[in-house]
N, C-alpha and C positions, 0 to 999 in steps of 0.2 A: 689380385691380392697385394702385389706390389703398391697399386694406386693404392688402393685402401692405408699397407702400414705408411706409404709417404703422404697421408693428410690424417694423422693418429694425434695430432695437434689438435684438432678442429673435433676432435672426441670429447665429452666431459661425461664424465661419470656422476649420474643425479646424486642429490645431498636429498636427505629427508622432509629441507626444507625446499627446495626446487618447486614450482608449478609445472609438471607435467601435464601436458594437452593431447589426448588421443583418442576424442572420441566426435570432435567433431573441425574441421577448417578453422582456422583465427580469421579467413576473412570471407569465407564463404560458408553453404550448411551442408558440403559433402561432408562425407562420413565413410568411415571404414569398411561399411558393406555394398557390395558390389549387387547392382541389380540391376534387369536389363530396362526400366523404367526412366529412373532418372536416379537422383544420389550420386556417389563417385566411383563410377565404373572403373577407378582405377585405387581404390582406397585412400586412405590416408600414408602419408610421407612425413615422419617425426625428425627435425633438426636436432640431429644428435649432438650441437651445442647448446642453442636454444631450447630445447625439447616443448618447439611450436610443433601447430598441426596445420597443414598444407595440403587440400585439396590436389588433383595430377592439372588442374588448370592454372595454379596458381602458385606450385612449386619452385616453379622455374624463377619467378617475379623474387621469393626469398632467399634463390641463390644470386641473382642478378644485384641485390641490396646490398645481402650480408658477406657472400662469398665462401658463406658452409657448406661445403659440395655433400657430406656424409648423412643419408639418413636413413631412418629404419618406415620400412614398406609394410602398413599392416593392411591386412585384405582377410574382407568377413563376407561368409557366403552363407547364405539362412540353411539350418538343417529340416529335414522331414520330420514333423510335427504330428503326431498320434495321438487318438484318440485317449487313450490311456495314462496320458500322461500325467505324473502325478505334478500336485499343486506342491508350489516351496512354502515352507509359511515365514511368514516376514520375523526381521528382527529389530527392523527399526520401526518408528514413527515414519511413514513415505511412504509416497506414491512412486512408483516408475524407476526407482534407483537401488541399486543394488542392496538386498536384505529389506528392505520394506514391502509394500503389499503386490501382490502379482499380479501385473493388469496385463496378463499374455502374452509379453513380449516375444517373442520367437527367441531359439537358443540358434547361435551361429559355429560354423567351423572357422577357423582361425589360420592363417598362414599369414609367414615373415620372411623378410628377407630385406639386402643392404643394398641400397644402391648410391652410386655414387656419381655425383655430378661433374660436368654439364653433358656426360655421353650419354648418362644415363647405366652405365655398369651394373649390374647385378649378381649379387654373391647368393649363395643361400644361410638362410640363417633356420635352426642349428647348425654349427659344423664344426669340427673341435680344429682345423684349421684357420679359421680368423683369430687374430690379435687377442689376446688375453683381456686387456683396455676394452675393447668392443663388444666381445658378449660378458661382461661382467656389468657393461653400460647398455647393454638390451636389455638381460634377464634384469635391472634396475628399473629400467621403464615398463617394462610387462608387468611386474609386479609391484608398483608401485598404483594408488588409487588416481586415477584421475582429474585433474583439475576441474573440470566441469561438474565431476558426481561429486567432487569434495564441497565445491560449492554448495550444488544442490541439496547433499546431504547436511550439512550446515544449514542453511534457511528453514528445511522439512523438519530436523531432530530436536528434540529437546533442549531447549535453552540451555546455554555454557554453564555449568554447574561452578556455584562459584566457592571460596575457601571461607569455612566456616567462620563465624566472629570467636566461636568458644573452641575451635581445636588447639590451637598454641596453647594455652593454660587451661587445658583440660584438668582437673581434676580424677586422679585414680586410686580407690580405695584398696590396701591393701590386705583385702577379709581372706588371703587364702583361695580364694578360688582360682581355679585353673581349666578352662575349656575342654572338651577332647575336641579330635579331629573329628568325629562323626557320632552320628546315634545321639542326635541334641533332642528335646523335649522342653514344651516349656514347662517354666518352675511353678506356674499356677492352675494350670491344665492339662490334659494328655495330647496337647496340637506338636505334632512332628514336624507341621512344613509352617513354612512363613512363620520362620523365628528371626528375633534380631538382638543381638548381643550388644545390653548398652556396656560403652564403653568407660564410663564413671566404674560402677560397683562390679559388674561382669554378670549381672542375671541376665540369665534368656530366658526371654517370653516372647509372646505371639504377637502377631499384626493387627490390622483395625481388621475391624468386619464393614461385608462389603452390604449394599443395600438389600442384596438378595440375600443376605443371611451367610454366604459364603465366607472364605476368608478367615481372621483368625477371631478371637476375644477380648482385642483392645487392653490385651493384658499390659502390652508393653508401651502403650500411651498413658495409659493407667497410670503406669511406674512412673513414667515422667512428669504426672499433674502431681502425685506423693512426695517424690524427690526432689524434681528440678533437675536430675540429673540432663545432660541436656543432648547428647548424640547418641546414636545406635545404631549399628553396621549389620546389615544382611547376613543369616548365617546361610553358606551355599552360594554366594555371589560372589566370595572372597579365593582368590587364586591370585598369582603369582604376579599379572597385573591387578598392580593395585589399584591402580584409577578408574577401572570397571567394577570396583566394589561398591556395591550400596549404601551408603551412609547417607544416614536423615538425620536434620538435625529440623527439634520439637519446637522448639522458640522462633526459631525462623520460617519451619513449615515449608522446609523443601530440601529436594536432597543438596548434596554440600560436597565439599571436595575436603579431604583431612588430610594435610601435608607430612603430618604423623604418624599416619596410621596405622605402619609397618612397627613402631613403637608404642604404639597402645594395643596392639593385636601381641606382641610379646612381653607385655604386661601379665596377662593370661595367660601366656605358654602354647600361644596360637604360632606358628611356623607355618607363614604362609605361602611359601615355596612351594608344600606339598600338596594343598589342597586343589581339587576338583571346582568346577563348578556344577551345580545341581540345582540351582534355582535359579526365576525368572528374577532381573532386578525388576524395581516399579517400573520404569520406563517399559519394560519387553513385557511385563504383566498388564500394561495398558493398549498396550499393540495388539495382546490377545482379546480383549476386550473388543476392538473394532476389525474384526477377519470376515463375518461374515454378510458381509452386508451388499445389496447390489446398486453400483454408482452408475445411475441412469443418469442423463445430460437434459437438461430444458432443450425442448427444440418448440420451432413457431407451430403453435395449435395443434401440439401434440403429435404433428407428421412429418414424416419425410419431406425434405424440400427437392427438388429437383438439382441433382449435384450439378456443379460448374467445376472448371476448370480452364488451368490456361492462363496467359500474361493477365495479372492483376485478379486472381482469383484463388490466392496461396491461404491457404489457413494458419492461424499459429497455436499451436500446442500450450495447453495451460499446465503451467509451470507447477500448480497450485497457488489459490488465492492472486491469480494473475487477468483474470477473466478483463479486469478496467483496465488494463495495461494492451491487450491485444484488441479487444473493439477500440480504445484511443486509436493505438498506431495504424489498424488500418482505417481508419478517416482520415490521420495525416496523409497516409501514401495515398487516399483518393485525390487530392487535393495538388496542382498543378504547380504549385510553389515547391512544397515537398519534392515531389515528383522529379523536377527541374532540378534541384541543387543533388538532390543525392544520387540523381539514375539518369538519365537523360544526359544533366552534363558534368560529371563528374564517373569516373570508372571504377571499378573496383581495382586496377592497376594503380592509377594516380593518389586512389584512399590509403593505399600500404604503401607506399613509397613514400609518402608524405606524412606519415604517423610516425610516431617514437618508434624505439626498439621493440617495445609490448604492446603488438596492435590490439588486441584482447582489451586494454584499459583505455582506450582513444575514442571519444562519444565520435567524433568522426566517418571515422572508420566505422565502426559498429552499425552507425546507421546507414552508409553505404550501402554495410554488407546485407543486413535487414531491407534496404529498398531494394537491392537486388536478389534478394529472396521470396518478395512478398509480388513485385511486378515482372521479373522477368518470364514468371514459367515454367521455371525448369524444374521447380520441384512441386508445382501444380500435375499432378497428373492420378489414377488413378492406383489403388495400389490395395495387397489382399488384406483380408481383414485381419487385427491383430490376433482375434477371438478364434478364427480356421482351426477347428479342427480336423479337418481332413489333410491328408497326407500335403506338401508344398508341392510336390509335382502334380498331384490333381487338382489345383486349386487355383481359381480363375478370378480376374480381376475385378474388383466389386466398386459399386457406385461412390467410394470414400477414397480421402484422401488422409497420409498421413500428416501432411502439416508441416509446418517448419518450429523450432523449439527457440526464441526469443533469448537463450539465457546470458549470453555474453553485453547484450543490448541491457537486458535486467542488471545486470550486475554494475554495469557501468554507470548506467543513469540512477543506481540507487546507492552508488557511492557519496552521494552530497546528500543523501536523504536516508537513513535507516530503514525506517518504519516503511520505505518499498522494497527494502532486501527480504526481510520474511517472506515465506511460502506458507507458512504454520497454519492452519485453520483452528481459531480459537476457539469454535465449539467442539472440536477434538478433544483439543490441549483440557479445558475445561469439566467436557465432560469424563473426560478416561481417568482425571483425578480424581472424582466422585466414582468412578468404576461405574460410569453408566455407556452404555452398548451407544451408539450413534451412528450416522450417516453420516460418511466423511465428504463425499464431494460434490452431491445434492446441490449446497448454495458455497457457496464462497462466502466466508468474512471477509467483509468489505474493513478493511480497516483506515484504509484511506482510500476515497473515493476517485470514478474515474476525473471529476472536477479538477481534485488535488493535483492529479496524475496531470492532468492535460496544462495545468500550469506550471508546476514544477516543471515537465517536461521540456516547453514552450519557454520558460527562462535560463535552461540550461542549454538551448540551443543560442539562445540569445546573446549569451556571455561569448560558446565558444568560437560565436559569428562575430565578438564586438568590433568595430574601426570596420567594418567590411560591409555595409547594408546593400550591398547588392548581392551578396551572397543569402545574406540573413533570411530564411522565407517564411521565418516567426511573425517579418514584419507584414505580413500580409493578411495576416491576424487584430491587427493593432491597430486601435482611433485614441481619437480625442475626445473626453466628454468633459461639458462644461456646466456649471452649476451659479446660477443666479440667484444672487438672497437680497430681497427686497427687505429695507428697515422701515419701520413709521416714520422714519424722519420723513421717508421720501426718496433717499439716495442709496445707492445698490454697491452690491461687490459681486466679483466672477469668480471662481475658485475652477480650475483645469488641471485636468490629471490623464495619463494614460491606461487601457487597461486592455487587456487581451478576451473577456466575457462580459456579455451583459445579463448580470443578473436580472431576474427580472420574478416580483414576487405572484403572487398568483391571487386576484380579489376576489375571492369563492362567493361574494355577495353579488357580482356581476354574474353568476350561475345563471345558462339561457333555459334550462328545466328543472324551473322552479318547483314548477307544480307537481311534475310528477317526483320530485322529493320530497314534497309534502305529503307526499300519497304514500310514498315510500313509508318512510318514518311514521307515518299513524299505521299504516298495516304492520311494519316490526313491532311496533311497541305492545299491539295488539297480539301477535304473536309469541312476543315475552311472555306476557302475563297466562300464555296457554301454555309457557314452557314449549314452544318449540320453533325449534330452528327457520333461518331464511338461507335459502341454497343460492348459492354461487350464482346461479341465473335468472333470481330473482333482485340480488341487488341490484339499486338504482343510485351512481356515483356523480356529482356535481360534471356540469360539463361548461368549460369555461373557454372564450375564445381568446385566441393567440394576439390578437389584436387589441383586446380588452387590458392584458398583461403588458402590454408595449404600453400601452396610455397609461398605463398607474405609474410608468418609470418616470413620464415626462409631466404628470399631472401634478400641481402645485400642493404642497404640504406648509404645514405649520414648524416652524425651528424654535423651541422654546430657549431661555434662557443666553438667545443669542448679544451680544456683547456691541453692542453699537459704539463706534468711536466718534462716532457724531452725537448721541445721546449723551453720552458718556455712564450709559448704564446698560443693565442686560434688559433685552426686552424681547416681543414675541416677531418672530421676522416670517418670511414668506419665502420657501423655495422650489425651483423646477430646474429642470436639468434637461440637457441634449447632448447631439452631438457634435462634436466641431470636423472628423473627418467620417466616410465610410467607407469600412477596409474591404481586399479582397472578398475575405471570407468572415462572415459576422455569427457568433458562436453565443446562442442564449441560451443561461442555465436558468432550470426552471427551480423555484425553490420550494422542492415537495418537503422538505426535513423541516418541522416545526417539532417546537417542546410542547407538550402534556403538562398537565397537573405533576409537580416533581420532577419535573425538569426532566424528563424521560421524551431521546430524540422519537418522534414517530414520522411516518412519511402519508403525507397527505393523499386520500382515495380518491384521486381527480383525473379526468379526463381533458387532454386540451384540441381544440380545435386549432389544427393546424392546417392552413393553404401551401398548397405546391407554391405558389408565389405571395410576396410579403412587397410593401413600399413603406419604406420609413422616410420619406423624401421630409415630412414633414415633422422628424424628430429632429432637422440640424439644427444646431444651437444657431441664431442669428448675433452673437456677440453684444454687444453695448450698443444703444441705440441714441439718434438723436435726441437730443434732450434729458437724456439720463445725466445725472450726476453720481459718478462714487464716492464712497465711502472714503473718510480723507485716510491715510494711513496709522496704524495704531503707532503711536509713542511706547516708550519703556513703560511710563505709568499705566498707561492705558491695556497693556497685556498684564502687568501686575493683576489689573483690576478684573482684567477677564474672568482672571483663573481665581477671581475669588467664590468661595462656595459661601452661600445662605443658607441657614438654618432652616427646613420646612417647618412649619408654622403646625401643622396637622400633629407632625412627631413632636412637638417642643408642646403643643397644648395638652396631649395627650399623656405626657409625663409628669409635666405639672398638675394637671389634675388628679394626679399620685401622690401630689405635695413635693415632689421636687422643686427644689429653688428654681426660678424662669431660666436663666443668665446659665445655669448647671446644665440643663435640657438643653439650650443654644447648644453650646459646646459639644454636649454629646452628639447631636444630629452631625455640628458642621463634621467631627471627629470619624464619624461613622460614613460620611460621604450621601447624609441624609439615607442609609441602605433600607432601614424600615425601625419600627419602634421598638422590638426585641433586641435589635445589637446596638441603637444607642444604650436602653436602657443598662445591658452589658459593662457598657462602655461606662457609662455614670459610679456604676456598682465600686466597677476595679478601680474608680479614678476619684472615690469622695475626698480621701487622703491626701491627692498630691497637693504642694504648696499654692501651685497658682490658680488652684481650683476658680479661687473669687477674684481673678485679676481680671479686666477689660478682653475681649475677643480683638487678638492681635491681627493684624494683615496675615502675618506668619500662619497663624492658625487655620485661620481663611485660605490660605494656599494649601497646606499639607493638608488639611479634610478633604480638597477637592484630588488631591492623588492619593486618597485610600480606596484601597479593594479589598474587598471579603476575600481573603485565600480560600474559601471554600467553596464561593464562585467561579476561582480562576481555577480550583482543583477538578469543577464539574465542567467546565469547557475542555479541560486537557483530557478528560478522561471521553470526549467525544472523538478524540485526535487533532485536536488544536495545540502548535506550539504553546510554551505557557507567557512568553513575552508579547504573543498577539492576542492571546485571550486576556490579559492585564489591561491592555493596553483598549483593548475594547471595552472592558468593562467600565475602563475609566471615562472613554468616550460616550457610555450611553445611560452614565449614569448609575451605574452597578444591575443594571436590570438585564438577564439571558438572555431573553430573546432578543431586546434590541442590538443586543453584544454577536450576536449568531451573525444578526443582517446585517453589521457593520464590518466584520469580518469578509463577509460578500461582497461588501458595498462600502470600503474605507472611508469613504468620505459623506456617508450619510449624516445625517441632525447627531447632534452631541454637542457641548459647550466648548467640546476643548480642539474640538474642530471650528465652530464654527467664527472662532475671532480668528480669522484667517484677512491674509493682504486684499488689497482689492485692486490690486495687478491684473490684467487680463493676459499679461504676456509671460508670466512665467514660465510655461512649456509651450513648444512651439508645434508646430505638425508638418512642416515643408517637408520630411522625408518620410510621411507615411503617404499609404497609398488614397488613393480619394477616386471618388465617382458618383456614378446616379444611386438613388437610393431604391430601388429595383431587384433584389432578392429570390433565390428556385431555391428550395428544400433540397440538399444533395447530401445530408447525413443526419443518421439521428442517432442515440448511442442511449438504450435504454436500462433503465435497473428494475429488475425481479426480484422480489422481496416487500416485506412489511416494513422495515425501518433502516437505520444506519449499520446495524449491527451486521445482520444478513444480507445475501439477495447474490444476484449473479448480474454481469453487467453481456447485452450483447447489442452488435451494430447492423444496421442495415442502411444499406449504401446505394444511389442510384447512379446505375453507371453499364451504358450503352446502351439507354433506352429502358430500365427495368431496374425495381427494385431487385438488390440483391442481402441474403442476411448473410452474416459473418460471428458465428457462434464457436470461438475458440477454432479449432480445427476443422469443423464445418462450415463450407458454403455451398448455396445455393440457394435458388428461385426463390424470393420473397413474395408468397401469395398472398400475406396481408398484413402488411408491413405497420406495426401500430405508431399511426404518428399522431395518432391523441396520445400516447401512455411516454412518450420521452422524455430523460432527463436531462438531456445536451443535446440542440439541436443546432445542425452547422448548415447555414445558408452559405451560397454562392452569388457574389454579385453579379447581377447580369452586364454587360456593357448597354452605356446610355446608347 
């Protein structure tokens, strides 16, 4: 006790605002339950300055750094689990975290106690003999929520409710009315529950009705389309915290936060001190909506795979809507680069000792701890199921594993990117607004693909390797490709860029069963017209070879409106493309996502024929050749002129033949960026008036037409989850047309005008420090998506590795008996050595 009050310094008592960590290591994935398998047979160890969480392997490493000798020792042991048990029902939006839905978890017993370093001392904790400072800074962290579930809970819950536009100058009429505390009705029907008291006039009335007829009379939307009054607060939701009260607000169409409210609830004679709560808000009324439903998992052909276990056979736990996050990372840790920098030769000791003060936020570390989670083993092992209902002392170790849970790694790598922090699955979010029942974890919303993922990823590793390439093992990923554009003149330019995937499109017209899709499609069609259906195992899907997709990348195309500096005009040029180096590892994304009729993403019904072995020997670019002549360099005039836009001739005749003035149609076309005949004619409309209507077609003009975009074009690429400054800027390069804007996106440097007057440099990037060799290729990953489109689907990986395909399905693995390497959407080769 003595030691203890002489290091009372080295105590902090948490603040509200603190990150408390106690549920699982900052640099490892022990955890506070003690089990005789694996996990941390010795709990969790919380720095009672810091208030990190320290595995008993790696405690020691945080008193050797910081020199906190004091922490609190919490140790969880699973309780016996009965049949009878009743089910909690959830109160949030969530899977897996406290108050959301009950996926089984086991309930644990709980012991604490102090210990203090470097003897390792142990007091017991309660005891009303420790330091006043000590247990007033335990019972702070016991009760306090956790940093990890606060996170968790955050990504799962309902978007941050934000402050209304109309609460500050709310209007409130004063008719005399005054609330009771209880015994409400609304004022236009006999409905008792689901009243909401707007906050303008003070009537209560009812809620909307629900699709199934449930729910209220729309009495009190009603009011709002009559009035305009424009908010209205849950009666039954309102108690003491205010910030759990319900307030929707009609014009905005979602609930809202009203910084007032405690002054407009005493407007009415509401005292909200006293009241109770007795109703569900909408958020907890939508939760009841998705309780009962059963969350089965895709597995390969419907069956059991034969579990695995052991060094490099860790599964990782879906977070929610994490599915592309966990098949990406484990192809990274397949992969020998990875492998090398974060496990092999780097420690989990040298990760945290070399991290800031908050290893938690350090992609470094993180990924350490992640490769030493996923290859070492030690939490590969077998373990019961979380569903057991039979007592835990009778209950015997089953074919599954639990997994390791990614979320400090999530957190960290989706700090430079948002749209990977959410968990939220948007057919939830979407359907439980409509009040329709749903399957919540079936498929994952893909909101951003595992593509996205695997690049962001790949550049955030990038950065925090920069000046270090020997460290870097993104670069093992990385070529050169090079792009040859032939002009009528005769004379050529090279254009080189770096990039980490080769896209690579899919020519469904090279389909080697033809015929039996011709057979196909006359027997459906036939089938239509009988009204009746064709089954699953009758359809017959395009099957295309992998090598057919490799030649359309390197096969010559047309570049329209290309800008010759030697013509000194735009003319139609000739381009093909290679490679200048080949990396370790060669990563082809196949591009199943094409737009529909209305711009609606779908994913193409195709099969690819892929070989265990590929040779691209014969895609290296050969660079400039004897007798070639380049392109001289474009002058200031000569890019002026590039970027001038022409009129199409189709849209300007087609106006004029409306009787528009010729010279008027010019303009409007150049104005419009030539987009189609409906938005010059637009453009003509709002523009008959202005002064310069009939002045000559300036250079100026000519410029700024060719940097317009339809905002409505760039609004339907963001709403695929494209930033909106690449989807601009695409649009502008392909001529305001979607799809070609999708493929440029892919493929930055494909045909477009405002690419293609480019230097005709061949040195601009160089490739001495990438890696290079034969062009010789083995299939050693493939990372597939299940689903119809972008919207949907679940992403899982299968990996070959010791001889045998293996899947990797979120916290599943095992035995790949048939491993689909026609259906993938990211396939990652392995260079062989020459």
């Amino acid at each position: 006790m003595e030691l203890l009050r002489a290091n009372l310094s080295r105590v902090r008592i948490p603040e509200p605002t603190n990150r408390i960590y106690k549920q699982e290591c900052c640099i490892s994935f022990d955890s506070p339950v003690v089990t005789l398998s694996c996990k941390s047979e010795g709990g969790l160890f919380i720095d009672m300055n810091t208030f990190l969480a320290f595995g008993k392997d790696c405690v020691g490493w945080n008193f050797e750094k910081t020199g906190n000798p004091v922490y609190l020792h919490i140790r969880q042991t699973k309780k016996a689990v009965f049949e009878d048990r009743p089910l909690k029902k959830p109160t949030l939006l969530a899977i897996g975290v406290e108050g959301g839905f009950d996926n089984n978890e086991p309930a644990y017993e709980e012991t604490h106690s102090i210990v203090i370093f470097p003897d390792y001392v142990t007091l017991p904790f309660p005891s009303v003999e420790l330091p006043e400072k000590v247990r007033l800074a335990v019972d702070a962290i016991l009760m306090a929520e956790g940093a990890e579930r606060k996170e968790q809970v955050a990504s799962w819950t309902a978007d941050n409710k934000k402050i209304s536009a109309y609460a500050m100058n709310l209007q409130q009429l004063d008719n005399g009315i005054m609330v009771p505390p209880s015994g409400w009705k609304c004022a236009k029907c006999d409905k008792t529950e689901n009243l909401w008291l707007n906050l303008t006039d003070g009537m209560t009335l009812c809620g909307r009705r629900n699709w199934d007829g449930s729910g209220g009379n729309n009495h009190a939307i009603d009011h709002f389309k009559e009035t305009g009054y424009p908010l209205a607060v849950k009666l039954g939701t309102i108690t003491a915290d205010l910030d759990a009260a319900d307030v929707f607000s009609y014009p905005e169409d979602e609930s809202v936060l009203d910084p007032l409210l405690a002054q407009h609830l005493a407007f009415f004679g509401i005292d909200f001190s006293s009241l109770q709560k007795t109703e569900m808000t909408t958020a907890e009324r939508e939760l009841d909506q998705n309780t009962n439903f059963d969350w089965n998992r895709i597995q390969e052909s419907g069956q059991e795979a034969e579990p695995l276990f052991g060094p490099g056979y860790t599964g990782l736990v879906n977070l929610g809507n994490s599915c592309y996050l966990a098949a990406t990372m484990q192809v990274m840790f397949s992969t020998r680069s990875f492998c090398a920098r974060y496990y092999m030769n780097q420690s989990l000791k040298k990760a945290f000792v070399d991290a800031p003060a908050d290893p938690t936020v350090d992609l470094n570390m993180q990924l350490t701890k992640l490769a030493n989670g996923l290859l070492s083993g030690k939490y590969s092992v077998p373990a019961p199921e979380k569903d057991d209902t039979t007592s835990v002392a009778n209950s015997t170790p089953t074919v599954k594993q639990e997994g390791i849970p990614p979320r400090m790694f999530k957190s960290v790598i989706a700090a430079s990117h948002p749209e990977f922090s959410t968990m939220r699955q948007q057919d939830l979010i979407a359907a439980a607004a409509a009040a329709i029942v749903v399957s919540v974890v079936d498929d994952d919303i893909v909101y951003l693909d595992a593509l996205e993922f695997f690049l962001h990823f790949i550049d955030q590793v990038e950065r925090v390797n920069a000046g270090k390439p020997e460290l870097d093992p993104s670069l093992s990923f990385k070529f050169g490709i090079e792009e040859r554009l032939a002009c009528p003149s005769g004379k050529v330019a090279y254009n080189r860029r770096h990039d980490y995937i080769l896209s690579l499109g899919i020519p469904l017209h090279k389909a080697i069963n033809k015929d039996e899709l011709e057979a196909f499609q006359k027997s459906k069609a036939e089938r239509d017209l009988e009204g009746k259906e064709v089954s699953t195992g009758q359809i017959v899907r395009p099957r295309v070879r992998l090598v057919d997709c490799l030649q359309s990348f390197i096969a010559e195309e047309e570049v329209h409106d290309f800008y010759s500096t030697e013509l000194k005009a735009k003319v139609t040029a000739t381009k093909n493309a290679g490679l200048t180096s080949f990396p370790d590892y060669l990563v082809l994304h196949m591009r199943k996502f094409v737009m529909e009729a209305g711009w609606v993403p779908k994913k193409l019904d195709v099969y690819i024929d892929v070989p265990d072995t590929i040779d691209i020997s014969h895609m290296r670019s050969k660079g400039i050749q004897p007798g070639e002549e380049l392109l001289p360099e474009a002058a200031a005039g000569d890019l002026a002129e590039s970027e001038k836009l022409l009129a199409n001739e189709d849209i300007v005749s087609q106006l004029a033949s409306m009787g528009f003035n010729y010279l008027h149609c010019q303009k409007a076309a150049i104005n419009t960026s030539n987009a189609g005949v409906e938005e010059a004619m637009n453009w003509l409309l709002s523009h008959m008036d202005d002064s310069d209507i009939d002045a000559p077609i300036s250079q100026e003009a000519q410029s700024s037409g060719a940097s317009f975009v339809d905002q409505s074009k760039v609004d339907t690429l963001v709403s695929f989850g494209f930033e909106e400054d690449i989807a601009r800027k695409a649009l502008k390069a392909s001529g305001g047309d979607i799809e070609k804007a999708t493929d440029w996106i892919f493929n930055p440097n494909a045909s477009g005008p405002s690419d293609m007057s480019v230097s005709s440099s061949t040195t601009s990037i160089g490739d001495s420090h990438l890696p290079d060799g034969g062009g010789v290729y083995r299939l050693m990953g493939i990372v597939s998506h299940i689903g119809t489109s972008t919207q949907c689907g679940h992403y899982v990986a299968h990996i070959h590795k010791d001889g045998r395909w293996v899947i990797f399905n979120d916290e599943k693995v095992g035995v790949s008996k048939d491993p689909p390497k026609d259906m993938g959407y990211l396939y990652v080769f392995e260079r062989l050595n020459s």
